[in-house]
C-alpha positions in Angstrom: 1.5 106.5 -16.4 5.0 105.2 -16.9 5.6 105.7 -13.0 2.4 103.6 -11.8 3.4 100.4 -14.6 7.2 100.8 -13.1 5.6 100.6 -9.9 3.5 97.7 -10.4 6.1 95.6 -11.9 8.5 96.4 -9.2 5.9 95.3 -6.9 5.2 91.8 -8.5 8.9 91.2 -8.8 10.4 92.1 -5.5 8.9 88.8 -4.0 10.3 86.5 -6.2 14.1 88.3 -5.9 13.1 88.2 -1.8 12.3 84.4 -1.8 15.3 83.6 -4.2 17.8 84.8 -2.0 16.5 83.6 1.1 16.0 80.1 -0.3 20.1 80.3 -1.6 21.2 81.3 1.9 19.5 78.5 3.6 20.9 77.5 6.8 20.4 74.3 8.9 21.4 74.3 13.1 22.1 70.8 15.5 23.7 72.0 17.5 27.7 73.7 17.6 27.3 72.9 13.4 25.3 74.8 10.8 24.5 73.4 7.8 24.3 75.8 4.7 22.5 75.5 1.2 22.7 71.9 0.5 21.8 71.6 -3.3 22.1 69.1 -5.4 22.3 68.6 -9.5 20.3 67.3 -12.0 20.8 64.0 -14.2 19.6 62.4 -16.9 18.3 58.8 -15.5 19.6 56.8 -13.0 22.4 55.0 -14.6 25.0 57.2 -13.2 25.6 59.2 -10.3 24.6 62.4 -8.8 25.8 64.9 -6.9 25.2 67.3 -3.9 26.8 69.8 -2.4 26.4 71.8 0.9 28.6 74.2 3.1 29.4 72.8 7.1 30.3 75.2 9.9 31.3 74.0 12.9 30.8 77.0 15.9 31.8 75.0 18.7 34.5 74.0 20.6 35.2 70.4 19.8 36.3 68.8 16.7 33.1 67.3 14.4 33.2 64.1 11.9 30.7 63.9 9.4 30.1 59.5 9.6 27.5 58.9 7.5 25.0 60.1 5.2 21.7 59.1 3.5 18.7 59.6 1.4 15.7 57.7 -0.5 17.5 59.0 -3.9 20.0 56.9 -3.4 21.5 53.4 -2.2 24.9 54.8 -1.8 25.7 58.4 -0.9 29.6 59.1 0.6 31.9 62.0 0.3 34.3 62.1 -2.4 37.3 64.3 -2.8 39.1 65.2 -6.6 42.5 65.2 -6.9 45.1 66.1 -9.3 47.7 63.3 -9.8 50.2 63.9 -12.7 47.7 66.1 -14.4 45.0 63.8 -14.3 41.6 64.0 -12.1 41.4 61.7 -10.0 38.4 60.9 -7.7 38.0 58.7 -4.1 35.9 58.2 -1.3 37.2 60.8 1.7 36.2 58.5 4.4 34.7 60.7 7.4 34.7 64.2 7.2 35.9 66.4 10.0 35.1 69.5 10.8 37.5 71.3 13.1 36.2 73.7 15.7 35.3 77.0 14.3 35.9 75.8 10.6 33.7 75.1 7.5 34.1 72.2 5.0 32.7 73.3 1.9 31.7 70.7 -0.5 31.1 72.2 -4.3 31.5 71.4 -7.8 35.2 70.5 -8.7 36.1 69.5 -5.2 34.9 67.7 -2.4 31.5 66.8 -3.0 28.8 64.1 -1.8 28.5 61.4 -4.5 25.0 59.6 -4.9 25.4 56.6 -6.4 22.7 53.9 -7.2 20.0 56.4 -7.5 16.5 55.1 -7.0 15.2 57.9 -9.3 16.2 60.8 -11.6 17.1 63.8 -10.0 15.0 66.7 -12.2 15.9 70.4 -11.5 13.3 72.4 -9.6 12.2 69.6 -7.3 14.3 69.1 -4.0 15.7 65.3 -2.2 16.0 64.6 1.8 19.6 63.8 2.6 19.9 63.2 6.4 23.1 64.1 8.1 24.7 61.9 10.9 27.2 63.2 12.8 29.7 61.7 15.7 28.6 63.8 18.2 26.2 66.2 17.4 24.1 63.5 15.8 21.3 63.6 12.7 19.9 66.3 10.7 17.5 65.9 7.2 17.7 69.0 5.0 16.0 69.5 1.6 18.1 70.0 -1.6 16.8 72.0 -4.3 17.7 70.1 -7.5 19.9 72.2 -9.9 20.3 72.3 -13.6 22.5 69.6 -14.8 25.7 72.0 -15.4 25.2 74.1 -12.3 27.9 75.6 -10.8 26.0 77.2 -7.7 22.9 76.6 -6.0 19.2 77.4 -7.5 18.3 80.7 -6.7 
């Protein structure tokens, strides 16, 4: 008896642990550059920014800038890199991002990052946002981001 509930349970559950870790693997192609589990964080209201994160990988041969980036969420989306100046935090835009050949730049919480700013709506965790991708040469890509709890530290699973 014990064996068959085991059994059944397993059964329900294996899905849902299936689907979680393929969604937190997700990865995006144009081209030489993959684009891995964008996710973004939650926020209370609008009145100040957001954040989203995401893993690049360039496979080619030829260096690859990262020149713009946008979404409906938002008015104003741009990578920013942290700092530590005197031991204080300091945050600024990073201008274009480049992404040698075979290299990753890895934006996450604490570092380099994409900063929404303006948002056109709350982010709430469990739904996902479009951010669209443009690239110098390998040219535009939309991915979804799953939205985060506000004090995440890694993607949604």
């Amino acid at each position: 008896m014990r064996k068959a509930a085991f059994r059944q349970t397993l059964g329900a559950l294996l899905p849902v642990v299936l689907t979680a870790a393929a969604h937190a693997g997700e990865v995006a192609s144009l081209g030489p550059l993959e684009i891995e589990t964008p996710w973004a964080r939650a926020t209370i209201g609008t009145a100040r920014p957001g954040a989203a994160y995401v893993t690049f990988r360039n496979t080619g041969d030829q260096l690859e800038k990262l020149v713009d980036i946008s979404t409906p969420a938002a008015a104003h989306p741009e990578v920013h890199e942290m700092t530590e100046e005197d031991g204080v935090m300091k945050m600024r835009p990073a201008g274009p991002l480049e992404i040698p050949p075979g290299e990753e730049a890895h934006l996450a919480p604490g570092g380099m990052h994409i900063m929404l700013m303006q948002l056109r709506q709350p982010l709430e965790e469990g739904e996902s946002i479009p951010i669209t991708f443009i690239f110098e040469e390998a040219g535009e890509i939309t991915v979804s981001a799953p939205i985060a709890s506000l004090a995440a530290r890694t993607p949604p699973e």
